[in-house]
C-alpha positions as CSV (number, residue, x, y, z in Angstrom):
1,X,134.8,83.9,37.6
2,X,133.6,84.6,41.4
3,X,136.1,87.2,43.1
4,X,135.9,88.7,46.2
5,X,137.8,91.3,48.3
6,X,140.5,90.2,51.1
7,X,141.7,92.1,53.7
8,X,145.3,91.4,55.2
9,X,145.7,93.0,58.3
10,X,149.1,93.9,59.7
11,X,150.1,92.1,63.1
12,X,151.3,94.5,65.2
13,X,155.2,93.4,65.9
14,X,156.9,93.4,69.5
15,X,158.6,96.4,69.7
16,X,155.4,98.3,69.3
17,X,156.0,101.7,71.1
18,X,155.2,105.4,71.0
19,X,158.2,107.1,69.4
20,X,156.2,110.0,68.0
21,X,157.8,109.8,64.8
22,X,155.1,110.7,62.5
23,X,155.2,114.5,61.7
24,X,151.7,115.5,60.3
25,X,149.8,112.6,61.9
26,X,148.6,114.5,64.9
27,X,147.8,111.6,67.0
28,X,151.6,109.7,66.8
29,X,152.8,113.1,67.7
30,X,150.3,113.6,70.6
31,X,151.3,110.3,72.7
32,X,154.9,110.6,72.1
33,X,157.0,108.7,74.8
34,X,153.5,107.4,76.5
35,X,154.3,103.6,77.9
36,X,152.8,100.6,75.1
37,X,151.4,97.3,75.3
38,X,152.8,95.2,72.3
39,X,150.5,92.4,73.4
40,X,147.4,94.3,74.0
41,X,148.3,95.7,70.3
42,X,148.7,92.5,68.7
43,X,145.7,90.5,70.6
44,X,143.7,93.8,69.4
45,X,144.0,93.7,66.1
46,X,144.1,89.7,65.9
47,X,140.2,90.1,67.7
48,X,139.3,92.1,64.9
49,X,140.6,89.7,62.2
50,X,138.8,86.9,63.6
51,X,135.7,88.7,64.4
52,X,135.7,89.5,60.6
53,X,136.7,86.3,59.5
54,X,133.5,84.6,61.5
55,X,131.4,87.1,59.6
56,X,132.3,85.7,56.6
57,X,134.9,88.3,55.0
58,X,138.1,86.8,53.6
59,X,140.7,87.6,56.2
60,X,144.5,87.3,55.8
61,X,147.2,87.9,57.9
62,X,150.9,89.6,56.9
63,X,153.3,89.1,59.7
64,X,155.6,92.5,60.8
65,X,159.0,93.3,60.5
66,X,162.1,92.4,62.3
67,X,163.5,95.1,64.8
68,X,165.1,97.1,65.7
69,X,166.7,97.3,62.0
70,X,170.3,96.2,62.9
71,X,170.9,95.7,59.1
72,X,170.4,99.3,58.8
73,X,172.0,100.8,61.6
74,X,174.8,98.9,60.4
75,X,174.9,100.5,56.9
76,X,174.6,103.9,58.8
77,X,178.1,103.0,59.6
78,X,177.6,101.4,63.4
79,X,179.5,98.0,64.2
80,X,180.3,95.2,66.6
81,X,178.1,92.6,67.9
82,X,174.2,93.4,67.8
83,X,174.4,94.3,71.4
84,X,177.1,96.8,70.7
85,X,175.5,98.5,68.1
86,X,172.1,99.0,69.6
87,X,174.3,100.0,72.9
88,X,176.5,102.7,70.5
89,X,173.2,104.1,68.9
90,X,171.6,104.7,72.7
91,X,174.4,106.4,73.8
92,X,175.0,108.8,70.8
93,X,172.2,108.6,68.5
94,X,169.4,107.8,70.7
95,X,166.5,109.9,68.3
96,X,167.4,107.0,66.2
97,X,166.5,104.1,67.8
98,X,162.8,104.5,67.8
99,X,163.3,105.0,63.9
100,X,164.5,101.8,63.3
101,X,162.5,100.1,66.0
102,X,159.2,101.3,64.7
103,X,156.4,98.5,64.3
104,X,154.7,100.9,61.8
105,X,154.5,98.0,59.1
106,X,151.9,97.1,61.1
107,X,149.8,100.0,59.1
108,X,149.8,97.7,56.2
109,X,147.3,99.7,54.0
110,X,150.8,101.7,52.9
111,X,152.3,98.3,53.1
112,X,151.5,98.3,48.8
113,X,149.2,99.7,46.1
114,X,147.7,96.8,44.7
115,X,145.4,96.6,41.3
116,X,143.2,93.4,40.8
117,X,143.4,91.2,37.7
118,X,140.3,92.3,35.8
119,X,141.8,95.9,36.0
120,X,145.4,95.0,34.4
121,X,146.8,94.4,30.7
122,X,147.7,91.3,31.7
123,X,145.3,89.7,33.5
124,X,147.2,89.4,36.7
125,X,147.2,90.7,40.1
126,X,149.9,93.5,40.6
127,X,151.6,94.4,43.8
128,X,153.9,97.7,44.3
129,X,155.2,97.9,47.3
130,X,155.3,101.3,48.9
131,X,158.5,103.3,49.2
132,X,157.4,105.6,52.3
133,X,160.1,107.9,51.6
134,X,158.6,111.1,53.1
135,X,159.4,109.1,56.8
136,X,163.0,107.8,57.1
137,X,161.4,104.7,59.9
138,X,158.7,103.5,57.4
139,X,161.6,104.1,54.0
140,X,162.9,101.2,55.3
141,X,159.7,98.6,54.9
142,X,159.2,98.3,51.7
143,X,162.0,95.4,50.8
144,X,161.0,93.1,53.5
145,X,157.6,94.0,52.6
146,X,157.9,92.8,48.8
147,X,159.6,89.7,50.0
148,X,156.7,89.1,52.6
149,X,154.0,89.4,49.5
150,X,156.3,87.8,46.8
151,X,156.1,84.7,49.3
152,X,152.6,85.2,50.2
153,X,151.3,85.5,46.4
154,X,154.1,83.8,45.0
155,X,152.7,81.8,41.9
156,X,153.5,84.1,38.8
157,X,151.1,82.8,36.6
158,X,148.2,84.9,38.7
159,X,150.6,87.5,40.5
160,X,153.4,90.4,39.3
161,X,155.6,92.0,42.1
162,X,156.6,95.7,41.6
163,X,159.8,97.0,43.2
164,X,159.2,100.2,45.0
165,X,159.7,103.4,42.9
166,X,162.4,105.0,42.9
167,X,164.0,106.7,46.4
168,X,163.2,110.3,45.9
169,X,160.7,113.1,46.7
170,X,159.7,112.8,42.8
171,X,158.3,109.6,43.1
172,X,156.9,109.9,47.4
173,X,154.3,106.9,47.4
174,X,152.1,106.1,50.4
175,X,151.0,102.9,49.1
176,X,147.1,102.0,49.6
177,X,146.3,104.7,51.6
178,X,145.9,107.1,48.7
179,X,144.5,104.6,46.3
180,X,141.1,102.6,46.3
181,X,139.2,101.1,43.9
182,X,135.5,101.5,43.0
183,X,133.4,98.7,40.7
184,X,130.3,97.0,40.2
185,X,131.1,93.2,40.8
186,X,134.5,92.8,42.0
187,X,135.4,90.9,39.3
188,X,134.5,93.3,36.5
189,X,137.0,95.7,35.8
190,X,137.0,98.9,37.9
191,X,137.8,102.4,38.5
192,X,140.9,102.9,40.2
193,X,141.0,106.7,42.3
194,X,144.7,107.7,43.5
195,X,144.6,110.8,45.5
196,X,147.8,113.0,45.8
197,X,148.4,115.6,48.2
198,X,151.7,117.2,46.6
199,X,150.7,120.0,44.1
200,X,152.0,118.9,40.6
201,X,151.0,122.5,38.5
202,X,151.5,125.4,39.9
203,X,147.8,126.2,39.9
204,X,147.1,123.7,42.4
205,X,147.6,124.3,45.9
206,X,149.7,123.2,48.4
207,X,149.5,122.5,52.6
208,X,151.5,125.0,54.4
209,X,151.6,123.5,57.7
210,X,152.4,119.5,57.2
211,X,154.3,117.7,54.5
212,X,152.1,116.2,51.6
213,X,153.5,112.3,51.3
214,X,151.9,111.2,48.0
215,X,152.8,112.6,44.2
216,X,151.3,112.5,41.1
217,X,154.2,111.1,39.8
218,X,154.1,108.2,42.1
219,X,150.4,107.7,41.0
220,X,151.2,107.8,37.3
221,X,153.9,105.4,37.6
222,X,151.7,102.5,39.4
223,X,149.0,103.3,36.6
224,X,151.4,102.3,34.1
225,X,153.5,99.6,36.2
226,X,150.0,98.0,36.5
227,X,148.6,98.1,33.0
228,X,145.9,100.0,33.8
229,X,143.3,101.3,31.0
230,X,143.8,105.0,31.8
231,X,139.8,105.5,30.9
232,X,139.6,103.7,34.4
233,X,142.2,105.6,36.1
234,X,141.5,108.5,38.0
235,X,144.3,110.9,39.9
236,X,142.9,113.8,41.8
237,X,144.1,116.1,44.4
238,X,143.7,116.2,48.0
239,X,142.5,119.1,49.9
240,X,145.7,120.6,51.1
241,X,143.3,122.4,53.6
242,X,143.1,119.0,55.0
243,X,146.2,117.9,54.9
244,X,147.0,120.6,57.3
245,X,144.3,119.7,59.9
246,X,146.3,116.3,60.4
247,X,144.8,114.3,57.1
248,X,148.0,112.8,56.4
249,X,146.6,110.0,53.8
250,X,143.4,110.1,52.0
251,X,142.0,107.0,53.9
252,X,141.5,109.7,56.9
253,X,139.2,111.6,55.2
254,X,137.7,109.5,52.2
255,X,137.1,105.3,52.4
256,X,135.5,103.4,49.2
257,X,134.1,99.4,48.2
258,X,132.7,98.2,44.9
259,X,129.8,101.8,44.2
260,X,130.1,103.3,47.5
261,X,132.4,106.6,48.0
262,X,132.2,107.3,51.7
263,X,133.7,110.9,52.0
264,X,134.1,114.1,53.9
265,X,132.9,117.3,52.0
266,X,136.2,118.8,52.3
267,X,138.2,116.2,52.0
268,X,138.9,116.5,47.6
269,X,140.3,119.7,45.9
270,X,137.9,119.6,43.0
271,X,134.5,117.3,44.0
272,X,132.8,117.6,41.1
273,X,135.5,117.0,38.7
274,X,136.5,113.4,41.0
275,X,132.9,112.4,41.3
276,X,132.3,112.9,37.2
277,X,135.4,111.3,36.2
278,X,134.4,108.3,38.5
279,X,131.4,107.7,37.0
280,X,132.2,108.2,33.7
281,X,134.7,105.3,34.6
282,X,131.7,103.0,35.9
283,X,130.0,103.5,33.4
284,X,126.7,101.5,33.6
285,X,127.2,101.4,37.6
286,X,125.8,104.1,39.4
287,X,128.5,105.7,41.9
288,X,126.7,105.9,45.5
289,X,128.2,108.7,46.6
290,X,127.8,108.9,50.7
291,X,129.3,112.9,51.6
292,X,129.4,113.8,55.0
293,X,128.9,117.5,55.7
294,X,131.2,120.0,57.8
295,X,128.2,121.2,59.5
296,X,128.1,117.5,61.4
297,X,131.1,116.4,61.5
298,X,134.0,118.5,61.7
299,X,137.7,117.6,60.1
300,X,139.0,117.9,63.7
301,X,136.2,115.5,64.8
302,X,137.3,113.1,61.5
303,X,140.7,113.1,62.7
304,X,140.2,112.5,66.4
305,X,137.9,109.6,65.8
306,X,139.1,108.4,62.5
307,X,135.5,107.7,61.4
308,X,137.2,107.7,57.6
309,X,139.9,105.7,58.2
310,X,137.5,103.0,58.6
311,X,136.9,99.4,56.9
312,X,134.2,100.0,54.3
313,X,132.8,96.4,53.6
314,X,130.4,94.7,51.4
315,X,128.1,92.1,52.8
316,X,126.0,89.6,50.7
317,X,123.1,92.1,50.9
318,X,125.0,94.5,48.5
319,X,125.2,97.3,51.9
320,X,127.9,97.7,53.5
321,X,129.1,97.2,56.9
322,X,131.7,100.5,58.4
323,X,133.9,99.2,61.1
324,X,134.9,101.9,63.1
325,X,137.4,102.3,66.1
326,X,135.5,102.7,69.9
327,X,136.9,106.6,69.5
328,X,133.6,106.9,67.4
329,X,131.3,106.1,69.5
330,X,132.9,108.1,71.9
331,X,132.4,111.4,70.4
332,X,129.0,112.5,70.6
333,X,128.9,114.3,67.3
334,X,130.2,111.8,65.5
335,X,128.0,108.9,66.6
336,X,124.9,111.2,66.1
337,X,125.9,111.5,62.7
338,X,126.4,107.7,62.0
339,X,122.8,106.7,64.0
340,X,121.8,109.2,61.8
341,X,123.5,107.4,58.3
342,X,122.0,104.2,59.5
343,X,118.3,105.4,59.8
344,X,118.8,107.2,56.7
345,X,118.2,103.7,54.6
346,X,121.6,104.6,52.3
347,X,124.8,102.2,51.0
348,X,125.8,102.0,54.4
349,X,123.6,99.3,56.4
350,X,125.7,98.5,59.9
351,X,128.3,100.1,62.0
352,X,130.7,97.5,63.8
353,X,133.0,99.0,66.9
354,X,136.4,97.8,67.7
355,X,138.6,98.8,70.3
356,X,142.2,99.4,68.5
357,X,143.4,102.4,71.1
358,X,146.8,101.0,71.2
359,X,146.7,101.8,67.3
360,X,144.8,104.8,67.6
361,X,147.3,106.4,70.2
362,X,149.9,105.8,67.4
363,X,147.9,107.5,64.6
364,X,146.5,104.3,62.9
365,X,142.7,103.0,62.8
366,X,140.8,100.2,61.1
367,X,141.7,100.9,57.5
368,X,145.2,101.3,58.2
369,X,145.7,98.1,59.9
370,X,144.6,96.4,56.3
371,X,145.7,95.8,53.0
372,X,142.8,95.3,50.6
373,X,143.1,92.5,47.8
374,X,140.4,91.8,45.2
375,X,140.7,88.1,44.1
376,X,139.1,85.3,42.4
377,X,138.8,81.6,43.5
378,X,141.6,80.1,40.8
379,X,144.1,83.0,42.8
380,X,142.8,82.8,46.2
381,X,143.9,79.4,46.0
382,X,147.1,80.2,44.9
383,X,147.4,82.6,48.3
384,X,150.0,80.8,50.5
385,X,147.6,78.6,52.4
386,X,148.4,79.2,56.3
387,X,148.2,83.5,55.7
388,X,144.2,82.7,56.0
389,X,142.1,83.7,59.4
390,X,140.1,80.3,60.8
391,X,139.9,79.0,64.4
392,X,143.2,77.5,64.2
393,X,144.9,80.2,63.2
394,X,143.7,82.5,65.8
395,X,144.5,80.5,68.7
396,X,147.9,79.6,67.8
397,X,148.7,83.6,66.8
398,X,146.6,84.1,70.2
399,X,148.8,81.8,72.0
400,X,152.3,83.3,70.2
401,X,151.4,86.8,71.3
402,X,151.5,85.8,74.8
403,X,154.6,84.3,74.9
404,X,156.5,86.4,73.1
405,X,155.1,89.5,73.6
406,X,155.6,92.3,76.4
407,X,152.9,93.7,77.9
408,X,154.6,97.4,78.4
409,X,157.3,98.9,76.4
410,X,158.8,102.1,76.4
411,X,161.3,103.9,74.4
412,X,163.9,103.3,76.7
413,X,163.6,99.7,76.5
414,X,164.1,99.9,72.7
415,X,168.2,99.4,73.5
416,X,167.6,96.1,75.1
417,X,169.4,93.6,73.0
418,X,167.0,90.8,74.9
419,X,163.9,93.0,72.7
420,X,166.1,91.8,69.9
421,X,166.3,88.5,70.4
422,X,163.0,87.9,71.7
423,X,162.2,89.6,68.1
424,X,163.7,87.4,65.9
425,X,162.8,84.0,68.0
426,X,159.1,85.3,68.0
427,X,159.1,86.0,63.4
428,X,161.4,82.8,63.1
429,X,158.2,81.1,64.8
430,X,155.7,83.2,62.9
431,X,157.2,82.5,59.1
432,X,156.4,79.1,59.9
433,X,153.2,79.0,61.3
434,X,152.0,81.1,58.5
435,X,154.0,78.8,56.1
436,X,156.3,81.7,54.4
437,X,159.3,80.6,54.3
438,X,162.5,82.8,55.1
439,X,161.6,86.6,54.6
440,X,163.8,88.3,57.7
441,X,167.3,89.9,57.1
442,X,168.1,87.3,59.5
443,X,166.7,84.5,58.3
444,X,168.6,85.3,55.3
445,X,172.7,85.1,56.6
C-alpha cells in the first residue's frame, strides 16, 4: 500500500514568551526576558504549514498546551482560586512561573518518537510520547501530549500509544529529536537511527560544559516498546564535542528522509561505524550520504542558523526540498555553502526560506516545530479528520490567532490570571475546530 510522510507542526500557544529556560540551547538562553509576539509566533508557523500543504506535503496540525500549568503548581503545594495561586507563585516563586507557562510543546519534534507500521512487529503505528525529564517546564508535556495523539490517531486497529518512560535520568528521552528514520519507499520497512548524547560505557565520552538529554537506555526501550527488528535499529553516539557548542538534540546538527543523511562532519562520535551500520540496514538502498564539512560551515555557524534543524523533504522527483529558517540566508557562509549544494546536482534539489525568528529567538527552527509521521492511505484516513492543513483550516486557525492571541508578552505578564483565561477559552475553541474532543486538564473537571 501507498504511504507517505506527514508532518504535524506544533501551533505555538498564547503564552509564548522568552523565559530563557533552556540550559544548553544557546539561543533560549541568549534572548532571555526579550518582549514576544504570541501572534506573530502562531501566524508564523501556521504560514509555513499552509505554504507546505499547497505544495503538496501532508500537513497536520497538533494544537499546544494549556497554561500556565495551574494543575501543577497546585500539586507543588499552592492553593486557592487560580488567581491566587498564579498571584502566590509571582510573589514567592517567581523563577517558576515561566516554567510552567512555557509554550515549548510547540517544539513538537520532542513532542514523541514515533516508528511507522512497516517497521513494527505488529503492523501498527507506535507513538511514545516523550518524557523531557532533563527540563522540569517541558517534564510536564508529555501526558497532555499522549492524550492529544491518542485522540488524534485514536483507531487501535492502525495505532499503539506508549506512556512515557519512566521519570528518571536512566531513562532521559528527547522524543524525535534524536530519532529519524531512513528507507527506500516509505512504505517498506526502514532503518531507524536514535542518537544519544549521554555516554553509556565508560569508553565513550562525555560533554563537559552542557547536559546531554537523550540515553541509550531511553533509545533501547522505544526499540523494544516498538517491535522493532533490531537488524533495522541503529543507536549511535553524539559528538559530545558538539553537544557543548550548543547541539542540544541531534536534529541541530544531523536531519534525514527516505536515503538522504544530511549531516555535519562533526556532528557523530564514530562516522564510519553509523554510516556502515545504516547501510547494512538498507540493504538494497543506497544511503545518500550528504556531509557538510567544518572547513564551510562551522558548528557555531550550524547553531546560529540552524541550517540542520531543518525540514528535509521528499518531492515526487525523488530530491528533496530543505526548508530552512531566514537566519540561513542571512549568514554569508552558510548560504554560500547551500548555493553551493544546490549546483552540486546531489539528493538535495531546492532550498525553501521561512521566517520563524519568534521560534528561532527561543532556540527552535523548522524541524523542531514538526513531528514526522510515515503513513499509509487505510491510516491516514483513520487520522482525526479536521488535524489536516487545507484552505479552510488556515483561515479559521488564521482568524483564531487574532482574536485570541496577544501581540506582545513578557515574563511579567505571565501572572495575569486574564492570560489564563484567555488560554483556556482560546484551546476550548481549538479542540473543536480540529475535532479532538476534551484533551485539557480543564476540559477534564
Amino acid at each position: 500500500m501507498t504511504a507517505f510522510e506527514a508532518n504535524f507542526d506544533g501551533l505555538v500557544g498564547p503564552t509564548h514568551n522568552y523565559g530563557g529556560l533552556s540550559f544548553g540551547n544557546v539561543a533560549s538562553q541568549n534572548n532571555i526576558g526579550d518582549l514576544s509576539n504570541p501572534r506573530e509566533a502562531a501566524l508564523q508557523g501556521l504560514a509555513k504549514m499552509k505554504a507546505l500543504a499547497d505544495r503538496g506535503f501532508r500537513q497536520g496540525v497538533l494544537p499546544p498546551h494549556e497554561r500556565p500549568d495551574i494543575a501543577m503548581l497546585r500539586r507543588l503545594g499552592y492553593t486557592g482560586s487560580d488567581a491566587q495561586v498564579l498571584r502566590m507563585v509571582a510573589d514567592t516563586t517567581p523563577a517558576l512561573l515561566p516554567q510552567v507557562s512555557s509554550a515549548s510543546c510547540m517544539w513538537t519534534a520532542n513532542a514523541a518518537t514515533v516508528s511507522p507500521s512497516a517497521d513494527t512487529a505488529d503492523g501498527r503505528t507506535h507513538f511514545t510520547p516523550a518524557n523531557l525529564n532533563n527540563k522540569f517546564h517541558r517534564s510536564i508535556e508529555h501526558p497532555t501530549t499522549g492524550r492529544i495523539l491518542g485522540a488524534i490517531f485514536s483507531d487501535p486497529a492502525h495505532f499503539a500509544h506508549h506512556p512515557a518512560l519512566p521519570d528518571c535520568a536512566q531513562f532521559g528521552d528527547e522524543g524525535a529529536a534524536n530519532h529519524t528514520r531512513l528507507c527506500g519507499d516509505y512504505g517498506a520497512p526502514g532503518v531507524e537511527l536514535f542518537v544519544y548524547g549521554r555516554a553509556a560505557f565508560a569508553s565513550e565520552p562525555a560533554p563537559k560544559r552542557y547536559p546531554a538529554r537523550q540515553t541509550r537506555e531511553a533509545c533501547e526501550a522505544i526499540a523494544h516498546l516498538h517491535g522493532l527488528a533490531p537488524e533495522r535499529t541503529v543507536i549511535a553516539l553524539q559528538n559530545p564535542e558538539v553537544i557543548d557548542a550548543g547541539v542540544f538534540h541531534n536534529d541541530v546538527i544531523a536531519v534525514g528522509n527516505r536515503d538522504v543523511l544530511f549531516f555535519h562532519e562533526l556532528a557523530f562520535h564514530d562516522k564510519a561505524r553509523l554510516l556502515a551500520d545504516v547501510q547494512r540496514g538498507l540493504g538494497d538502498t543506497a544511503l545518500r550520504a550528504v556531509e557538510v564539512p567544518a572547513a564551510e560551515v562551522s558548528v557555531a555557524d550550524a547553531v546560529s542558523t540552524y541550517l540542520f534543524n531543518s525540514q528535509l523533504l521528499a518531492r515526487a522527483d525523488g530530491r528533496m526540498l530543505l526548508v530552512v529558517p531566514e537566519e540561513c540566508r542571512r549568514n554569508p557562509r552558510v548560504w554560500a555553502y547551500l548555493e553551493a549544494l544546490l549546483a552540486s546536482g546531489g539528493p538535495i534539489a531546492e532550498v525553501a526560506v521561512f521566517d520563524l525568528k519568534q521560534s528561532m529567538k527561543n532556540g527552535g527552527g523548522p524541524a523542531c516545530l514538526r513531528l514526522r509521521v510515515v503513513l499509509n492511505e487505510a491510516e491516514a484516513a483513520a487520522v482525526t479528520p479536521g488535524v489536516w492543513m487545507n484552505d479552510a483550516l488556515y483561515a479559521r486557525l488564521t482568524d483564531w490567532v487574532g482574536r485570541h492571541y496577544r501581540d506582545r508578552l513578557s515574563v511579567a505578564d505571565l501572572a495575569d490570571v486574564r492570560l489564563l483565561d484567555e488560554c483556556r477559552t482560546a484551546l476550548d475553541e481549538l479542540t473543536q475546530i480540529l475535532g479532538i474532543g476534551s484533551v485539557y486538564p480543564f476540559q477534564l473537571v
